[in-house]
Structures are given as C-alpha cells and as structure tokens.
N, C-alpha and C positions, 0 to 999 in steps of 0.2 A: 185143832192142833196149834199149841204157840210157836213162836220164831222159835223158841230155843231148843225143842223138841226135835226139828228137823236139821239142828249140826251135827256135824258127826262127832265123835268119841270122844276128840282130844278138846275140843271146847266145852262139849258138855262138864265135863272134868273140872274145868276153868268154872264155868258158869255155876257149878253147884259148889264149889270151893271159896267162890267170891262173897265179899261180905261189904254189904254197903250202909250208907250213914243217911239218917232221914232228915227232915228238919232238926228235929228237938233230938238231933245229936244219941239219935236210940238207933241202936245197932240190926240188922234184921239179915238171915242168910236166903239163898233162893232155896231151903228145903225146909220153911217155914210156910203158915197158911197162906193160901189164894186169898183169903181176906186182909191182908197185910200188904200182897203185889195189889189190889186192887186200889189201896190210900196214895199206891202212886203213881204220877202221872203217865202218860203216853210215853210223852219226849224224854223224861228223866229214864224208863224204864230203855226205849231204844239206843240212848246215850250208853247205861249200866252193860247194856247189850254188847256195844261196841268195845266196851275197855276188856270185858271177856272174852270177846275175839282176839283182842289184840294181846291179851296173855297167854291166851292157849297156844297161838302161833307160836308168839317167842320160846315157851316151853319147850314146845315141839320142836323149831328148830334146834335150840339150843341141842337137845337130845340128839338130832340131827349130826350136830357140827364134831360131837365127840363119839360118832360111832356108836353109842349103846340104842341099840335099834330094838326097842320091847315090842314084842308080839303082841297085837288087840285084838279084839275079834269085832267084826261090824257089822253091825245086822241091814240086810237091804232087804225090801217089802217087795217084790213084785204080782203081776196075776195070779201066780201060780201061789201066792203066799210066802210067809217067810224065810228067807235060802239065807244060810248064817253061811259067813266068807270070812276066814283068817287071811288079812292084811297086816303087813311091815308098818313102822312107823314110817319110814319114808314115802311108802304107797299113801298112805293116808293124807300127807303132807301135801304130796302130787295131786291127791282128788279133791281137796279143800282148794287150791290153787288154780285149778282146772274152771272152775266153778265162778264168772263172772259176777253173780251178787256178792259171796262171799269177797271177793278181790275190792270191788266198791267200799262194803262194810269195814273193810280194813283202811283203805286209804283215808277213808273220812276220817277215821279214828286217828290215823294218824295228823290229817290236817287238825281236826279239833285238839288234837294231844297241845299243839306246836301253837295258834293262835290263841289260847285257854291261857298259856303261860307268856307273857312278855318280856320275861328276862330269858327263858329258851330260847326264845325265835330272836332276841336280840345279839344271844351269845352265838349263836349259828349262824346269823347274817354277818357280823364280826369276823368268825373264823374265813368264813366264804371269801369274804372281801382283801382278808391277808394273804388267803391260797393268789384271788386273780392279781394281789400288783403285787406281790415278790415274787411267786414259786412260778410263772407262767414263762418264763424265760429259757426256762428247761426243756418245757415241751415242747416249743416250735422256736426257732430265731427268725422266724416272719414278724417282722415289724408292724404290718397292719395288725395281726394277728396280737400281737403282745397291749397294742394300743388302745384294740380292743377292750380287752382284759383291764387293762387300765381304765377304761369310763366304766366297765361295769362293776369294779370295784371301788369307785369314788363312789357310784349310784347306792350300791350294798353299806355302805359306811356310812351314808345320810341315812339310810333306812334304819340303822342297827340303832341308832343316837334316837330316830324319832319314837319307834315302836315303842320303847320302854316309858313311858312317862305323854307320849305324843305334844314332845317340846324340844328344839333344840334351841341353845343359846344364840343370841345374835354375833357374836365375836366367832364360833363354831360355824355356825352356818354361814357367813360372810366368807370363811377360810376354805370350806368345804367347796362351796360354789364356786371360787376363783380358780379351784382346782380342776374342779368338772369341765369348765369352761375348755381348762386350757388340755386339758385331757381332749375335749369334744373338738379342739379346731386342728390337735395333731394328728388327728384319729381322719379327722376328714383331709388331711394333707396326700396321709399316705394313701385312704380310699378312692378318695374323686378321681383320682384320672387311671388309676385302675379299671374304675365304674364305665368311663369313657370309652379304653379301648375296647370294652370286653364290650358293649352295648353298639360299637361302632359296627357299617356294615362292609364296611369296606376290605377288602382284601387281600394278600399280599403281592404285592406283582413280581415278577421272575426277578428283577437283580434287586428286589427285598430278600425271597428267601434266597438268595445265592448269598448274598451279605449275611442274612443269620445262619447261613447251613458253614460259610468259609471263616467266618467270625467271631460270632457272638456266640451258637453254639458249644463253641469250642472252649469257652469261659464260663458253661454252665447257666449262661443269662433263658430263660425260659421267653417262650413264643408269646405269653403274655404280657410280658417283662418287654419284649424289643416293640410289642405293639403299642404300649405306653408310651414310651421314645420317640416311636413315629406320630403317634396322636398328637403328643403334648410338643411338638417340632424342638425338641432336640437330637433327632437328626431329619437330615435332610439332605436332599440328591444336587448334585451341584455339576453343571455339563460347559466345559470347556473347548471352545475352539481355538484351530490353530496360533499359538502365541499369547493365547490367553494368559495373567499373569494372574498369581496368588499369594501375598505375603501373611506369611504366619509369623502373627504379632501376639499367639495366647489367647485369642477369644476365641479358638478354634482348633477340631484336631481334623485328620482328612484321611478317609481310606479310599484306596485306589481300587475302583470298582475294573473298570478296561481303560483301553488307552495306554498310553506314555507321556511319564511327565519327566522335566528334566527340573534339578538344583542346583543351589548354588553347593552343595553337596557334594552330587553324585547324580547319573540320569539312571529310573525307575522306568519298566518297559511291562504293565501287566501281562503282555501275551505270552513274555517269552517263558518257559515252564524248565528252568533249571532247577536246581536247589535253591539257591539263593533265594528266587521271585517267590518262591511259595513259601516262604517264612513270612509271619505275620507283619515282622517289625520293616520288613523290607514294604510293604505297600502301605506302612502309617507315619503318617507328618506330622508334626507338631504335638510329639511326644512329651520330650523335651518340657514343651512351655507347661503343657498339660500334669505335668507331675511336679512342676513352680506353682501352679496353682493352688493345686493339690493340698501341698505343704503347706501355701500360706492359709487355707482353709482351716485346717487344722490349727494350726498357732489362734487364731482367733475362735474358736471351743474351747482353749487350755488358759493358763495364764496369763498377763501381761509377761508381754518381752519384755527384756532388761534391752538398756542401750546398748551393749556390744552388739545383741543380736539386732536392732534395727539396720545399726551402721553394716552388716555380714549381708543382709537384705537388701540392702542399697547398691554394695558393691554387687552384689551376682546379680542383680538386675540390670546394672552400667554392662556388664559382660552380656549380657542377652541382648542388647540393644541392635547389636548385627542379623536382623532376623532372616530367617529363608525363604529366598522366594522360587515357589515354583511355576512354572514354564512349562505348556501344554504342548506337545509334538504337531507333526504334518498329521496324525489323523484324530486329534483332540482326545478328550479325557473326559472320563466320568468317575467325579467321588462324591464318595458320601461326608458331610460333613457336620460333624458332633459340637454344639455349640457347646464352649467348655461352662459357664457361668450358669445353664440348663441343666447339665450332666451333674454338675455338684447338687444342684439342689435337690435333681431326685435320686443322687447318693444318700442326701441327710434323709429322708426319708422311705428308702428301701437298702436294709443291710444286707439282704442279700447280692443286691444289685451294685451296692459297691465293693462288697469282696469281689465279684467277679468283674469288675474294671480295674482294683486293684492287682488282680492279677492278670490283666492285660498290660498294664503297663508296667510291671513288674519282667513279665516275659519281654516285650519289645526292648526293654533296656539290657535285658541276659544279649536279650541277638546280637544287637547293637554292637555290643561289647566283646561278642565273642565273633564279629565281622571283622571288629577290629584289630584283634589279635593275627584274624587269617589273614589280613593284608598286610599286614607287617608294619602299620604302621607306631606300635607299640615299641617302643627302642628301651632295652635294658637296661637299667642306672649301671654305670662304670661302676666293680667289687676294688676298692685298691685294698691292697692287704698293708 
C-alpha cells in the first residue's frame, strides 16, 4: 500500500486533483499509469507528496473558517473488517491533526515552501523585524523587554538583506552592525544587573523589607527592581551616632529608617506615630536637591539651552548653596541612603523604575506643600481693590 493511500479523504482529494510538471515540461496527473510515477524519483515523488498535504489542509480549513461543514464518509478497516463511519469536516480536520506523521509532513512543507523561495523568507523576515522595533512598545513598557526586541530585530533585518542574493553591501552592513552593537550594549545595560540581583543569594534583612514594604512598595517599584538597587549600591544603610552630622549637598537623598534626626529645618522623630511622621515626605531629605538633578538630567537628552536658561541654572544653584544639614539625636539614626548620580542612571535604563521615583518625588513635594499651608506659614498676597 503507497503513502497516499493511507490519508484520509480530504488529501486524497487534493492528491488526485494535483497536476505535476516533469522535466521536459510534460504535464502528468496522479490517475495516470504507475508506469509514469515509476520515471519519478523517490525525493521529487515525497516532495509532490508534501504540497498535497499542504493543499488539502488549506482546503479544509478554509471550509472550516466559513462554516460550510460538508458531510464525507471515511472508511476505517479494522479486524472485524470494513465499518464505514459518517464524519463532519471538522472531525476530519481533528483526526489528520491528531496524527503526529501527518503534523511533521505538514511542517516540512511548510519549512521547504519558505526556504525554496528567497524573496518569501526575505519579505517575512522584513516584516518580522518591523513588527520587533516599532510595534513592541505597545505590548510591554519594560525596557529590557522592548531592547530586546530591538537586537532581535537589527539581527531579522541583516538576515532579510542576506538571504535574497547571500550579499550585503559593505556601506549596509557597516550601518547595520553599528546598530547591533549599540542595540547589544543597551540591552546588556538594562539586563546585567537585573541578571545580578536575581542570581544573587542573598536575602532581605528586616529593615530591607520594612523599607520596601513602608516605601518603595508604595511606588509600585517591584521586589526585583529594589533588589537591583541594593546589588548595584545605590542604596545603602547609613547608622548614625549621637551628633553625627550629614550635609545634603545633592549626591544624596536620605530616608529615615528609626531614630531621630534633627535640621536645620525642622527636627524628624521616626518613632513618634502621629499623622505627620507617617507621611513619606516627612522622613525623606534631600528631596529638593534630588529633583535639581533631576531636571538638570533631563535638559541634557533635550536640546541645547539657550543662555537665559544657563544664567536661570546658575542663579537657583547660588539659592541652594545653604544646604541642610542633619543632626543625629541622643539615641542615633538609621537611614537609608540613595546615591542620586546611581539612582539616575538606573532610571535611564528602567522606565518603569523611573516613573515610580517619579512619583515619589512628585508626592513628597505635594506633602511638603501641603505641610506648609497647615502651619501657616504661607501669607496671603494683600487683594487692594
């Protein structure tokens, strides 16, 4: 019995409906003599094989996708002898599917369809490479994630240029690879010390997570996200004894783990549990400078400043010059301390991680503000009429 004998219905269909082309361009169908399949070869015959699989499916589905479901009938042989079984198209569909050779037989066909033709597999590797570096932004706002997508769509884009011809120009491939490169060293920016804390064996200690559970938490920053932070030392635990002195001059923000510290401000008492103390902005220092930085971060990705805004940068710098210093109590302090120049860098490379310090210091400035209103020290401008 031949292979083509034992598919069922809707390939046979295909297979005695198919019309193939010999060398010398003469036309032969499969209900033509066995002495005609015999002139041709193995490989060409399991090839011919495969494209009438690969019709009969499409068929079928097709018939499939718009509901006209035609009644076949299938003959299956068992011991007992012939037992003839009315099967749906879609049953049919199901039991060709079901069937491991048959699924092989198809895939091949497909690989050979796709490698057979080079401007196919180049206009598909093309499209591929357009979906990973524009449309990938939509699906995740994870920045490794998107960067991803980025090398493997510079990689899809050399491939698409070589398969066709197996040449790319030297000016093309120079332009191509400078990209990759830089594709490959942002991609490892945002990975590496992800790879670090995740790989790391080290654990949280109690005023870690008391810090991500009273803090970070609260800004949406994820438990892997604050473990990068602690791996890559921007932050770190900082223990103060009595009269210990700390001037925040901008390299630095500070949250106040326990203890009490006093300012040139205002004195901060972590134990005491009114309203005030459990507002965030009440136990973070060097807000302020942290959102100067901020700013100036940002102006340098944008444009050149014009001179006014230099001289506007100069002046509110002379104004910050008075910086605050804080003063540890009779039973010392423990904070944590965010190196700001650390903090920005792994904001450029985790967006999600800087929207959510974005909106910590967004919030601490609200409190700030609205601290300030409740003590009065806000004075109404004079209305003269």
């Amino acid at each position: 019995m031949n292979k083509a004998s034992t598919l069922t219905m809707p390939f046979q269909i295909a297979i005695r409906s198919a019309k193939w082309t010999n060398s010398s361009t003469q036309h032969i169908t499969a209900t033509d003599s066995l002495i005609q399949f015999d002139k041709i070869s193995t490989s060409e015959m399991v090839k011919r094989e495969h494209y009438a699989l690969a019709i009969g499916l499409l068929l079928t589905s097709m018939d499939d996708v718009v509901n006209c479901l035609v009644t076949r009938t299938v003959r299956r042989f068992t011991k007992q002898g012939a037992q003839r079984r009315t099967l749906s198209q879609a049953s049919a569909i199901n039991m060709i599917i079901d069937e491991p050779a048959q699924l092989r037989i198809f895939s091949t066909t497909l690989q050979h369809m796709i490698s057979s033709d080079p401007q196919l597999e180049a206009e598909l590797l093309n499209d591929i490479s357009h979906v990973a570096l524009d449309f990938t932004t939509f699906i995740s706002p994870n920045t490794a994630w998107i960067r991803f997508c980025s090398v493997l769509g510079r990689v899809l884009v050399i491939s698409s240029d070589y398969v066709q011809d197996h040449y790319i120009s030297p000016d093309e491939a120079l332009f191509q690879t400078f990209m990759l490169t830089i594709s490959i060293q942002m991609l490892l920016k945002s990975v590496f010390p992800v790879i670090v804390a995740a790989s790391s064996n080290a654990s949280l200690s109690v005023r870690d997570r008391r810090a991500f559970t009273q803090l970070f938490s609260e800004m949406d920053v994820s438990v892997l996200q604050f473990k990068t932070l602690l791996t890559s030392q921007v932050l770190e635990w900082v223990e103060l004894d009595h009269h210990d002195e700390v001037h925040l001059n901008g390299d630095h923000m500070y949250w106040l783990h326990s203890g009490d510290i006093s300012s040139s401000l205002h004195e901060r008492d972590a134990n005491t549990r009114d309203k005030t103390t459990l507002q965030v902005s009440n136990r973070m220092f060097g807000v302020v400078y942290f959102a100067k930085a901020l700013e100036e971060s940002m102006k340098k990705d944008s444009k050149k400043r014009t001179k006014s805004e230099k001289v506007k940068v100069a002046d509110d710098s002379s104004e910050l010059g008075n910086y605050e210093t804080l003063v540890a109590g009779p039973n010392g302090a423990i904070l944590l301390r965010m190196s700001t120049a650390k903090l920005l860098k792994a904001m450029d490379h985790d967006q999600q991680l800087s929207d959510s310090i974005n909106r910590l210091i967004l919030l601490c400035m609200q409190e700030q503000l609205a601290q300030t209103f409740q003590r009065g020290n806000w004075k109404k401008p004079n209305v003269h009429h």
